[in-house]
C-alpha positions as CSV (number, residue, x, y, z in Angstrom):
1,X,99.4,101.9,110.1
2,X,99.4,104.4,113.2
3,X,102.1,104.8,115.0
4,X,103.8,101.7,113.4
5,X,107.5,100.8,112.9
6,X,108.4,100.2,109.5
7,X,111.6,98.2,108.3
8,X,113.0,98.7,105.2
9,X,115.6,96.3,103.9
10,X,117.6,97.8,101.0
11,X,120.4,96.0,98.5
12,X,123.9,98.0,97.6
13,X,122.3,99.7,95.1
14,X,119.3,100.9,96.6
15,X,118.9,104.7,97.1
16,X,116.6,107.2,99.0
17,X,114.4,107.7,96.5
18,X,113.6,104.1,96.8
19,X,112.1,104.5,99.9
20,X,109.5,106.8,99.2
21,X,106.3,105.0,99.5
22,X,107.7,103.9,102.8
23,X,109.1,107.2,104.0
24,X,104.9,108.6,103.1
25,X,103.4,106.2,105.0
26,X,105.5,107.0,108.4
27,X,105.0,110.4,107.8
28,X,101.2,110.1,107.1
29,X,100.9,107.8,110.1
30,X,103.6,109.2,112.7
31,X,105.1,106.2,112.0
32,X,108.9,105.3,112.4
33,X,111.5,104.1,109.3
34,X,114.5,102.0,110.1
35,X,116.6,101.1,107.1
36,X,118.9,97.4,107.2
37,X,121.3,98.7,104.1
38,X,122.6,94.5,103.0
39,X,125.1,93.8,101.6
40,X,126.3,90.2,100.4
41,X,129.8,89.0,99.9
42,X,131.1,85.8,98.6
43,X,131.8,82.6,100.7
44,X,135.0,83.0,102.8
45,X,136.8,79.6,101.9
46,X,139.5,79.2,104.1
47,X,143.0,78.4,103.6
48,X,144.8,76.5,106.2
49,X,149.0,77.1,106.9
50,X,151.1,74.2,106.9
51,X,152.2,75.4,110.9
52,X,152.1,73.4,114.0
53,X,148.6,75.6,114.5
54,X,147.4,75.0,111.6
55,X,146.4,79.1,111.1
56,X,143.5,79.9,108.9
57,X,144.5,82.7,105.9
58,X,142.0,85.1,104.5
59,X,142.1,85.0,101.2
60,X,143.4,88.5,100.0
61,X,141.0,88.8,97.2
62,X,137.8,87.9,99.7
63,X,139.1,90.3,102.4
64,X,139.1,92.9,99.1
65,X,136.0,92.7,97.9
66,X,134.0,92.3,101.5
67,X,136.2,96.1,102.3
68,X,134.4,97.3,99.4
69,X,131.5,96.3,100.0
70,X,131.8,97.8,103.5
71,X,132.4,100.8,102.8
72,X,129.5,101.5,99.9
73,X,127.3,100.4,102.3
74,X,128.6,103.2,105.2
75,X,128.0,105.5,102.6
76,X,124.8,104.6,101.6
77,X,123.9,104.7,105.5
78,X,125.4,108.3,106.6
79,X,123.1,109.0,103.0
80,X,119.9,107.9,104.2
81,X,120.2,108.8,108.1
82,X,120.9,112.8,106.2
83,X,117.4,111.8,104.6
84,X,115.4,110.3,107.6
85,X,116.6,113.8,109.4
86,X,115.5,115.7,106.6
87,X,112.4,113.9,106.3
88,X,111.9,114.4,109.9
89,X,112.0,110.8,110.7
90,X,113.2,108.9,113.7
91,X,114.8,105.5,113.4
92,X,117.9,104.0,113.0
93,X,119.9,102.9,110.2
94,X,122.1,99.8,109.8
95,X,124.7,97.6,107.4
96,X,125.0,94.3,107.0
97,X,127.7,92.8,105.5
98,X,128.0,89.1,105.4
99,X,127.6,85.9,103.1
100,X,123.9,85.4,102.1
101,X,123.8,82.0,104.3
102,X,124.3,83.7,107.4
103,X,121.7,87.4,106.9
104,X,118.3,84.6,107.7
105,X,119.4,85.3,111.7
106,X,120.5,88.5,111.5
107,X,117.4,90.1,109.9
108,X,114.9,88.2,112.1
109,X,116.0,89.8,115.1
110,X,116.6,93.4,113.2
111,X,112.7,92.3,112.8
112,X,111.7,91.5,116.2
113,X,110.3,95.0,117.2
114,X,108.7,96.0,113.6
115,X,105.2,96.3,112.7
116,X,106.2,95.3,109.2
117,X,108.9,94.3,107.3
118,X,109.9,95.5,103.5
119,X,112.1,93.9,101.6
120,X,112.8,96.3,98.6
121,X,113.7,94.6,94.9
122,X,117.2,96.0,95.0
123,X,118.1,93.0,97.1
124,X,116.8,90.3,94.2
125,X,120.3,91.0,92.3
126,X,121.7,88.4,94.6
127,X,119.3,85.5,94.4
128,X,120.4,83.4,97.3
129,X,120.4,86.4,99.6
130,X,117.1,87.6,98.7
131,X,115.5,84.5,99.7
132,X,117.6,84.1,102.7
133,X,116.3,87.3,103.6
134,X,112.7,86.5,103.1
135,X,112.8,83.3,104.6
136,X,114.2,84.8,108.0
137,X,111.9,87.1,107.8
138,X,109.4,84.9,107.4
139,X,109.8,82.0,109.6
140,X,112.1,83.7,112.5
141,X,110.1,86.9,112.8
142,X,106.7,87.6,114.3
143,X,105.6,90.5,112.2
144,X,104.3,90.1,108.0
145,X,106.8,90.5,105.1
146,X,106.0,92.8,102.5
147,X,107.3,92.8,98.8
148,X,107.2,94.9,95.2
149,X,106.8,98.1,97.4
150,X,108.1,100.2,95.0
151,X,108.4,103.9,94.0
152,X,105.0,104.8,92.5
153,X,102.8,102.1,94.1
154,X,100.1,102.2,96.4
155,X,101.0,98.9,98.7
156,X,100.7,101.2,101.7
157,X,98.3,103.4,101.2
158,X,95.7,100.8,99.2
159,X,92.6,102.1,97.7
160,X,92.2,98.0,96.8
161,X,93.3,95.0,99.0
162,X,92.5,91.3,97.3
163,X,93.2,89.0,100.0
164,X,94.0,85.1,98.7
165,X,91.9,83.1,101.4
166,X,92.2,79.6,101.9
167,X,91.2,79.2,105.8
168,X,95.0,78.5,106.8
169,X,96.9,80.1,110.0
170,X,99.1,81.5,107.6
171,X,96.6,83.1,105.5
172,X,94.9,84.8,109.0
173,X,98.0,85.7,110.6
174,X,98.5,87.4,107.2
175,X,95.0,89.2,107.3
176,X,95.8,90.4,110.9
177,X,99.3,91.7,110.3
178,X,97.4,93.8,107.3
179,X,94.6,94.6,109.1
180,X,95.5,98.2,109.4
181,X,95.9,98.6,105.6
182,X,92.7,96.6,105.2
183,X,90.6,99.1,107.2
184,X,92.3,101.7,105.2
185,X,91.7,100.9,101.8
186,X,88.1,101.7,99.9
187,X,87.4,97.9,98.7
188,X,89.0,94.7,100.3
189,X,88.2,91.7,97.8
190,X,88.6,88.2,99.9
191,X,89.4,85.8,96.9
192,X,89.0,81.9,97.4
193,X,90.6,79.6,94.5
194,X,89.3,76.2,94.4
195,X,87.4,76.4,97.3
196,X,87.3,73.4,99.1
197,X,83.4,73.1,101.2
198,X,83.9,70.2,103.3
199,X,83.1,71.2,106.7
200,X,87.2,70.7,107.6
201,X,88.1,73.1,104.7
202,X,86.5,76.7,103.8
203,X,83.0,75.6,104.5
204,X,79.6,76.1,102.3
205,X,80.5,79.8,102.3
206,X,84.2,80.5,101.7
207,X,85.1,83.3,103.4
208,X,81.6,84.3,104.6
209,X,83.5,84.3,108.2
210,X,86.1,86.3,107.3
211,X,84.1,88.9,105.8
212,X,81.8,89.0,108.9
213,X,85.1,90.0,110.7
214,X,86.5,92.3,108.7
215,X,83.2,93.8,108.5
216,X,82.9,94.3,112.1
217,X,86.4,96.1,112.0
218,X,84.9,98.5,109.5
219,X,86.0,97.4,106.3
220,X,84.4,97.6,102.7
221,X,84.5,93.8,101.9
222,X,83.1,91.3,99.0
223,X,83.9,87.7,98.7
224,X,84.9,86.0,95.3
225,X,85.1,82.3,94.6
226,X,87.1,81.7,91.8
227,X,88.1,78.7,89.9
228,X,91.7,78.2,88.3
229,X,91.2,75.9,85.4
230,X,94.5,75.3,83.1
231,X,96.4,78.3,85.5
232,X,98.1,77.5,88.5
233,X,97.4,79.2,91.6
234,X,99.4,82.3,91.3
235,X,98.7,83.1,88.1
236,X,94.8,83.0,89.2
237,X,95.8,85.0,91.8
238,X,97.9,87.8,89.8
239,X,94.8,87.7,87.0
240,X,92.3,88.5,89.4
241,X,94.1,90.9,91.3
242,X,94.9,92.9,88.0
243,X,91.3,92.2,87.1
244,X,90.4,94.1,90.1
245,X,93.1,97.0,89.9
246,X,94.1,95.6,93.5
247,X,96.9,97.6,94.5
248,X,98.1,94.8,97.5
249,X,97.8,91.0,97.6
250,X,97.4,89.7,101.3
251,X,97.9,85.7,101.6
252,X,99.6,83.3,103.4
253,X,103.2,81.9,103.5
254,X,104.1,78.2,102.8
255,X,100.9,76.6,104.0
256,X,102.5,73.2,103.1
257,X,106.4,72.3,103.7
258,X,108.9,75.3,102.4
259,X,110.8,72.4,101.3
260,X,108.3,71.1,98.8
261,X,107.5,74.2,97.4
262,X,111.3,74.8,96.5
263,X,111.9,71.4,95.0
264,X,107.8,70.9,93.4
265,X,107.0,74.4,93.1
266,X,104.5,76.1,94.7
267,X,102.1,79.1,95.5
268,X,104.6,80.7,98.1
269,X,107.9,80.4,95.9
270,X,106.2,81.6,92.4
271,X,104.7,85.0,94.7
272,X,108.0,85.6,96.2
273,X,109.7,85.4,92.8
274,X,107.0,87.7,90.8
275,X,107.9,91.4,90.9
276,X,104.4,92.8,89.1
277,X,102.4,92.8,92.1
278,X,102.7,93.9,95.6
279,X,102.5,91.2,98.4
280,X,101.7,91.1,101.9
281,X,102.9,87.6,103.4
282,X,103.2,85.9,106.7
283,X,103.3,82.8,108.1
């Protein structure tokens, strides 16, 4: 990812060390790193003073525990803007500290000007910010969300891509936002599930097309139609990819309503959730 603009988004007890892959592929690419250190705190419930004005009172114990969590996260950012120097990295580094509801906003526009954004597993402690994160990130940014890039794995610089096709917008606006990994890596797999070959759908050729474009771009690429059986979507998707020691799973976000994937389950909502396989999404 030449020259690209990489943002990494890091819970309270992330560290430096946590950023490694990330930190390797800006150097390897003269790439820049900027770092959103998040921290959630509690919902401020308000008390209201029996005055004329009717003052709202901080709760003492909130106003506590969101100083804390203040100031771990100013340390953890004078930490890792010492490491981007060291590292001989430009970019900036940030804190957010605020109730999960409200980061969805805030991180969208952190996201405006990156060429990818990572949201790093130190941030799944808190379950409703995670997602709030990811669905920002998602649905308010223009650029794909990454996940599962951890120390040790090979998300960024892939020797295997499996991309999940199933002729959406999503799904393409995933393979272009990864397109500079793609034409990276040694092998790019495009998997179909369930291929649907009506002329509306994926065609008499599932992802003959998209190989023929990928192709052009330079990529090593072969096309697998698989079939799911008793397993649900995602888990065809996980097998395969370990099947074929892929070391990145490109795909598309929410291709039906966000809201009935949360409440029915869905693709989407069981790749977010997994944490054994690194994901390239967009939508």
């Amino acid at each position: 990812m030449k020259n690209a603009t990489f943002l990494a988004l890091q819970g309270p007890d992330g560290t430096t060390a946590d950023l490694a892959p990330i930190v390797e592929a800006a150097q390897a690419h003269n790439g820049r790193l900027s770092v959103l250190h998040t921290g959630p705190v509690p919902i401020l419930n308000y008390a209201i003073t029996a005055t004329p004005y009717a003052v709202p009172v901080v709760p003492e114990g909130w106003l506590g525990e969101r100083n804390r969590m203040a100031e771990l996260l100013a340390v953890k950012q004078t930490e890792t803007r010492d490491f981007l120097v060291k590292e001989g990295l430009t970019g900036e580094v940030a804190t957010l500290c605020i109730e999960p509801a409200a980061m969805h906003d805030i991180v969208a526009v952190r996201a405006l000007f990156a060429d990818v954004s990572i949201v790093q597993n130190t941030l799944r402690d808190n379950e409703t910010a995670f997602n709030n994160i990811v669905y920002g990130l998602l649905f308010e940014a223009p650029g794909p969300v990454m996940l599962n890039v951890e120390k040790g794995g090979k998300a960024l610089a892939s020797d295997t891509v499996m991309i999940a096709w199933n002729s959406s917008v999503p799904a393409a606006r995933a393979v272009r936002g990864a397109l500079p990994l793609l034409k990276s890596a040694k092998e790019v797999i495009i998997a179909t599930f369930d291929a649907d070959p009506s002329r509306w759908a994926d065609g008499d050729n599932p992802g003959a097309d998209l190989a023929m474009w990928l192709s052009h771009h330079g990529c090593n690429v072969t096309v697998g139609e698989y079939v799911t059986g008793r397993k649900s979507v995602s888990q065809s998707i996980l097998a395969r990819a370990q099947e074929n020691a892929a070391d990145l799973v490109v795909m598309g976000a929410y291709g039906r309503s966000r809201w009935n994937e949360r409440f029915f389950g869905g693709t989407t909502e069981s790749m977010i959730k997994q944490t054994e396989m690194s994901v390239l999404l967009a939508h």
